[in-house]
C-alpha positions in Angstrom: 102.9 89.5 105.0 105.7 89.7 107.2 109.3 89.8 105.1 111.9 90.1 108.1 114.5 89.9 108.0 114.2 91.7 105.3 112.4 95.7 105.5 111.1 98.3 102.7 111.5 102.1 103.1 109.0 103.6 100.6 111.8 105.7 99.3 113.7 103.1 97.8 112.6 100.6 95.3 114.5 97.3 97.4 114.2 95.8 100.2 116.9 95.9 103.1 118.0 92.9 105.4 118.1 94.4 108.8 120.9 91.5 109.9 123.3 91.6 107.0 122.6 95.3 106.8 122.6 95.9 102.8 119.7 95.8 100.3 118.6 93.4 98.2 117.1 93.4 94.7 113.5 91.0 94.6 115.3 88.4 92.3 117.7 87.5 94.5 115.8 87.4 98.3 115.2 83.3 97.9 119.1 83.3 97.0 120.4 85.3 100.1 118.0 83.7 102.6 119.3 80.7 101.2 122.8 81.6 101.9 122.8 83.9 104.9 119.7 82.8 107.0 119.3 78.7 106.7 117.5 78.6 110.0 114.4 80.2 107.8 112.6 77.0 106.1 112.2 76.9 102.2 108.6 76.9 102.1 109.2 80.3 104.1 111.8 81.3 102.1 109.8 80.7 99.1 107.2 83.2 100.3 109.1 86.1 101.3 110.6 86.2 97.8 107.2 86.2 96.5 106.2 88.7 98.6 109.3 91.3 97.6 108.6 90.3 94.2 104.7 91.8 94.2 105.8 95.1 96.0 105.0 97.6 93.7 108.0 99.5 92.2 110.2 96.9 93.5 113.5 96.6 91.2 113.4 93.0 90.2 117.0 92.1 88.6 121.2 94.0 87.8 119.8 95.9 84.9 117.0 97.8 86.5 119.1 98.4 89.4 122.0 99.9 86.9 119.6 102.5 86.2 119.0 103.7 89.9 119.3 107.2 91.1 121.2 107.5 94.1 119.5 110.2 96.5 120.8 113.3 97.1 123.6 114.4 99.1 121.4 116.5 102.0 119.4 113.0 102.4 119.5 112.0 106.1 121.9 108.8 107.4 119.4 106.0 106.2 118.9 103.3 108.5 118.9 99.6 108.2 122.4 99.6 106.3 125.4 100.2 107.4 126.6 103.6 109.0 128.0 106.5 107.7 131.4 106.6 107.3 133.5 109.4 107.9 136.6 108.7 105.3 135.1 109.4 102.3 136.8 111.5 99.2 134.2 113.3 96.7 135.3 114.2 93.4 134.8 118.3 93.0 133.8 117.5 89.3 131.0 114.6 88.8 130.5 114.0 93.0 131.9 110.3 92.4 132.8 108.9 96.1 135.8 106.8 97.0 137.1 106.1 100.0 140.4 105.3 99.1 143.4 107.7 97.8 143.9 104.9 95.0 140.5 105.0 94.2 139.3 108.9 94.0 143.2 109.4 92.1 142.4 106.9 89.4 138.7 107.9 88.6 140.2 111.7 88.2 142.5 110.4 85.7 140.5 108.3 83.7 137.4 110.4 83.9 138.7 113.6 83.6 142.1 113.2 82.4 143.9 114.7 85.7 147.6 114.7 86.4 149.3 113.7 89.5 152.4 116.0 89.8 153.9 113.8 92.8 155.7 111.3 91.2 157.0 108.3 93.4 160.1 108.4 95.2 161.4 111.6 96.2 161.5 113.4 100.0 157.9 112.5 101.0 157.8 114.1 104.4 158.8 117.7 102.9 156.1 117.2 99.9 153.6 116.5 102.3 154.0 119.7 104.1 153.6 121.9 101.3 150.0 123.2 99.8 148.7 120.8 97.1 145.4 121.7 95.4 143.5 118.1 94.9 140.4 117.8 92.8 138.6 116.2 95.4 137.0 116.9 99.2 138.3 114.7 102.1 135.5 114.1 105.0 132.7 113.0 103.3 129.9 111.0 105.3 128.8 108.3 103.2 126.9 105.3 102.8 126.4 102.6 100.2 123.3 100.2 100.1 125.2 97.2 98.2 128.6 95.4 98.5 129.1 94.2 95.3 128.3 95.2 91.4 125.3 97.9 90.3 124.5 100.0 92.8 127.0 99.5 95.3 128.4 102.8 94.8 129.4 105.3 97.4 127.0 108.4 98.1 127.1 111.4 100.3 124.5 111.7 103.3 123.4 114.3 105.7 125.0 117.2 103.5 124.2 120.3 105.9 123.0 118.6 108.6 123.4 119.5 112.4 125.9 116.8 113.0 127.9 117.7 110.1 128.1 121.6 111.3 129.4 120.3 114.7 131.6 118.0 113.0 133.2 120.5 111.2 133.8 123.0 113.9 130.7 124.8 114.0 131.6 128.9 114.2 134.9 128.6 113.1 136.2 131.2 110.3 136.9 129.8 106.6 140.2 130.4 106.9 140.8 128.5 110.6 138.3 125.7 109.1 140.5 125.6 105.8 143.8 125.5 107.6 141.7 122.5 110.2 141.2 120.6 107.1 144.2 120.8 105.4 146.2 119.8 108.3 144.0 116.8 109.1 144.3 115.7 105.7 148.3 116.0 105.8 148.1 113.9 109.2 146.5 111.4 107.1 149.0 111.0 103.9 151.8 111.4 106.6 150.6 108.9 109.0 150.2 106.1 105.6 153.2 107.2 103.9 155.7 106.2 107.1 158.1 104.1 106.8 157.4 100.4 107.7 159.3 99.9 111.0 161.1 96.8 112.8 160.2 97.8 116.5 160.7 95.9 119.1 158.0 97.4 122.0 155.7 94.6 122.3 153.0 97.7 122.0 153.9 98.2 118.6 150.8 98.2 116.0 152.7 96.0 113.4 153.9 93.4 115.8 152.3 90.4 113.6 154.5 91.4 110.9 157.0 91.0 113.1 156.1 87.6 114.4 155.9 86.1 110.5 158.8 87.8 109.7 157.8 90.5 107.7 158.8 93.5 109.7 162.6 92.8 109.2 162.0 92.0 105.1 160.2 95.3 104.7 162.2 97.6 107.1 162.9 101.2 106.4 160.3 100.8 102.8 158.1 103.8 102.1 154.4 102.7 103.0 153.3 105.1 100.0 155.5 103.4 97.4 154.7 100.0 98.8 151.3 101.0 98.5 151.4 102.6 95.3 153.2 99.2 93.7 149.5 97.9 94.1 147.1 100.6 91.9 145.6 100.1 89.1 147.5 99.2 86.0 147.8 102.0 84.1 147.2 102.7 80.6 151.1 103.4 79.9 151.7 99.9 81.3 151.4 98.2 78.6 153.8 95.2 79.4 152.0 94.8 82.5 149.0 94.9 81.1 149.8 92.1 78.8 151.4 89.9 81.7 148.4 90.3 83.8 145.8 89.2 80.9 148.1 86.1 80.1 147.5 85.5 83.8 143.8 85.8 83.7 143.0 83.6 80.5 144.8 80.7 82.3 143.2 81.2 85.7 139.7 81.0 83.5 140.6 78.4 82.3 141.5 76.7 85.1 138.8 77.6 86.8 136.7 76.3 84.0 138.7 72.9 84.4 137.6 72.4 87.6 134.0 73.2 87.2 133.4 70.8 84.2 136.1 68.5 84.5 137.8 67.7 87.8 137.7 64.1 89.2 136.8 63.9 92.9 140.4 62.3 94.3 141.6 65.4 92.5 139.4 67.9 93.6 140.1 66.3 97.5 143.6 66.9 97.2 143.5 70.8 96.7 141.0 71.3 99.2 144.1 69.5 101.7 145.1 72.2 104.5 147.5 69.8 105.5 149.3 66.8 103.2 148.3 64.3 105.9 145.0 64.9 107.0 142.4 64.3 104.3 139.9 67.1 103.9 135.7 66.3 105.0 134.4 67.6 101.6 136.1 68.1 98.0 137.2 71.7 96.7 134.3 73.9 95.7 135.3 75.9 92.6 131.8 77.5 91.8 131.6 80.9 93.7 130.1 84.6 92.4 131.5 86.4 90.1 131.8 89.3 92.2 134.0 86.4 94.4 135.8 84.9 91.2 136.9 88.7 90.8 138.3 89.3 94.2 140.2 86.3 94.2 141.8 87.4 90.8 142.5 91.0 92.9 144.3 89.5 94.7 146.9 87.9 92.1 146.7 91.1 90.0 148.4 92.7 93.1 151.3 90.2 93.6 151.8 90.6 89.9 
């Protein structure tokens, strides 16, 4: 039978939806065509999921998919999902992929107990010019086949390959291809660390912060230390910690309000955009939890 949008690759025990671009485990096909496809019927619907689900092999629910391999790093781009991308940071130790400095610095601290000796504050620009060994590798093509919880990791593809080599500057010395790197990777933590400017060329690349009145408020800040105001709370933050799990019970709970016990008239009000002009349907608390927790992200952050 005929799954589209949905397609398998033998080498992989899911299915991927060509349009979205990201697999999906055979538990949850009905679910996505439900909410990403409507124009497909329900009695279709209905039989594409069946279909996935008598694949032999196929990984059926979270847990079985928690216990996935991903494939090695010399594996070919795969196609279907998304591109490769070009940004990604492998830890040297356990080959863990971020694609964020945020990300890569707090699994080597909590994994493996590493040490950042830059400490926040201090003359950026000359730090940034000196040689800093980093327990990770910047310019990592990867690839990931989910968005959200097990198995939406980042993985290494096309390790060795011909396009890497001519990425990389094919017949270049070690020690002109070192120095390439290391200088592109300075660009980088010098180009996010500069200071947040109020310009006023109408060509300038931050002009909507301008416009909202932003620009002016954060003038002259360091983009690192803004930045850095943001990670992770760490585990010597134990006052922050605190504050931010007070924060969470009550948005639980609040959330959990809404859900079993807000009225409609109530529930019409919040979803107001504007205090005059009542809304066409009533707020809509119930969302995934992979939402629920990006919504909480986000107040973690102003925190």
């Amino acid at each position: 039978m005929d799954i589209s949008p949905f397609v398998r690759l033998p080498e992989y025990p899911f299915v991927i939806c060509k349009e979205c671009r990201f697999a999906c485990i055979a538990d949850e096909v009905a679910s996505h065509l439900n909410r990403h496809h409507r124009p497909i019927g329900s009695k279709e619907r209905t039989e594409i999921g069946r279909a996935v689900r008598e694949i032999p092999g196929i990984i059926h629910n979270q847990a079985q998919l928690r216990r996935f391999v991903y494939p090695p790093p010399t594996t070919e781009a795969i196609p279907f999902i998304a591109p490769p991308q070009a940004d990604g940071l492998r830890c040297d130790t356990c080959s863990y992929i971020a694609r964020t400095p945020q990300r890569i610095q707090a699994h080597c601290r909590e994994r493996h107990g590493w040490r950042n000796d830059w400490q926040r504050g201090g003359n950026v620009a000359k730090r940034a010019k000196q040689e800093r060994r980093l327990p990770w590798t910047a310019g990592i093509r990867c690839q990931r086949f989910f968005p959200s919880r097990a198995g939406s990791g980042w993985f290494e593809v096309g390790r060795g390959s011909a396009g890497e080599a001519a990425s990389n500057g094919e017949g270049e010395t070690l020690d002109q291809r070192l120095e390439r790197m290391h200088g592109a990777q300075v660009a980088r933590f010098q180009a996010r660390r500069r200071g947040i400017e109020d310009g006023n060329d109408k060509a300038e690349p931050n002009r909507w912060l301008q416009r909202v009145g932003w620009a002016g408020h954060l003038a002259g800040l360091d983009r690192g230390r803004l930045g850095g105001s943001v990670e992770a709370i760490g585990p010597d933050e134990a006052v922050l910690r605190g504050m931010w799990e007070s924060v969470e019970r009550v948005a639980e709970r609040a959330r959990a309000a809404v859900l079993k016990r807000g009225g409609h008239a109530v529930l019409f009000e919040i979803n107001k955009k504007e205090v005059h002009i009542k809304p066409s349907k009533p707020f809509e608390g119930r969302m995934e939890d992979d939402t629920w927790a990006r919504y909480k992200e986000v107040y973690r952050k102003l925190l």
